[in-house]
C-alpha positions in Angstrom: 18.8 60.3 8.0 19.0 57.7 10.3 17.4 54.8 11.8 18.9 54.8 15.5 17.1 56.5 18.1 18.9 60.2 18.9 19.2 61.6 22.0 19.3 65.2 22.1 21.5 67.2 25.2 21.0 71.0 24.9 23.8 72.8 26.6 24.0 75.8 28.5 25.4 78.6 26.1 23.5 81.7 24.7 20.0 82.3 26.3 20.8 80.1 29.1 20.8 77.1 26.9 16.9 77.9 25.8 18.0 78.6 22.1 19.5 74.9 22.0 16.2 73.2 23.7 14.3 74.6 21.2 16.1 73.7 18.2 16.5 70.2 19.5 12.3 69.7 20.4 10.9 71.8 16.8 12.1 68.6 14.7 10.0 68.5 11.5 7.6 64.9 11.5 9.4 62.0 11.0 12.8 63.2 12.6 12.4 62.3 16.5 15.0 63.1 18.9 14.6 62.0 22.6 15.7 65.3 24.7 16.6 65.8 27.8 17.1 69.0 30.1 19.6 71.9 29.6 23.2 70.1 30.1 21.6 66.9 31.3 24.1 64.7 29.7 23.9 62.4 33.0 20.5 61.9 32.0 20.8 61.1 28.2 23.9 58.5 28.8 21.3 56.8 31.3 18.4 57.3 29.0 20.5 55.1 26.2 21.5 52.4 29.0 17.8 52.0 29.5 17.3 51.6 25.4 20.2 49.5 25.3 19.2 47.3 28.3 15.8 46.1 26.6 18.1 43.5 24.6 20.3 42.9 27.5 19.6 41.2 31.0 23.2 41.9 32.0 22.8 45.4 31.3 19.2 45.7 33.1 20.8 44.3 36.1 23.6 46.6 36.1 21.1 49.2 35.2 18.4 48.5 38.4 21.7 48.4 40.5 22.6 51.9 39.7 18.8 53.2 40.1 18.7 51.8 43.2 21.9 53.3 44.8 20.6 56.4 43.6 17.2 56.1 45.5 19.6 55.2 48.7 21.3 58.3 48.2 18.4 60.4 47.7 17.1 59.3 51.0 20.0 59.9 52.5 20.6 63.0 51.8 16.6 63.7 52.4 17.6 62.3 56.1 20.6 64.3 56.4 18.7 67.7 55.1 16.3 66.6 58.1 18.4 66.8 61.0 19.4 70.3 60.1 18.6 72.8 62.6 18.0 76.6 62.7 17.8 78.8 65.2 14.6 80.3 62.9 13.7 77.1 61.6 10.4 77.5 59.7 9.5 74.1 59.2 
C-alpha cells in the first residue's frame, strides 16, 4: 500500500488496450488510481505536473506556459484545417 497518489496509463495491447482500462478503473475501495486514456502517457506525466505544481509556483508557471502553447497550437492548426479546400467541400 501506498500513500502517494498513482496514476494509472493503460496501454494498447490485447483487446485494444480495453482489458488494461478495466483493470486499472475496478480498484477495490480505498485503493484509488487516477487513470487516464489508452496509451495516454502524455497525459498522466502532465496530470502529475499539475499535482506537483500545487506546492510549487515555479512549477505552475512552467506549467500555464506549456498549457498555453498548446492552446496556440490548437488554434493554429484549427486555422490551418480552415483554409483547406475541396473541390466537394461539404462544409
Amino acid at each position: 500500500m501506498t500513500t502517494v497518489p498513482v496514476i494509472g496509463v493503460p496501454i494498447n495491447s490485447t483487446l485494444d488496450g480495453m482489458d488494461a482500462l478495466l483493470a486499472i478503473v475496478q480498484m477495490p475501495p480505498g485503493i484509488p488510481v487516477a487513470t487516464v486514456g489508452i496509451n495516454g502517457a502524455l497525459n498522466a506525466g502532465i496530470l502529475a505536473v499539475q499535482m506537483l505544481a500545487v506546492g510549487d509556483e515555479a512549477l505552475q508557471t512552467k506549467l500555464a506556459q506549456y498549457k498555453e502553447d498548446l492552446k496556440k497550437k490548437i488554434v493554429k492548426a484549427n486555422e490551418d484545417l480552415a483554409k483547406v479546400s475541396f473541390k466537394y467541400k461539404t462544409n
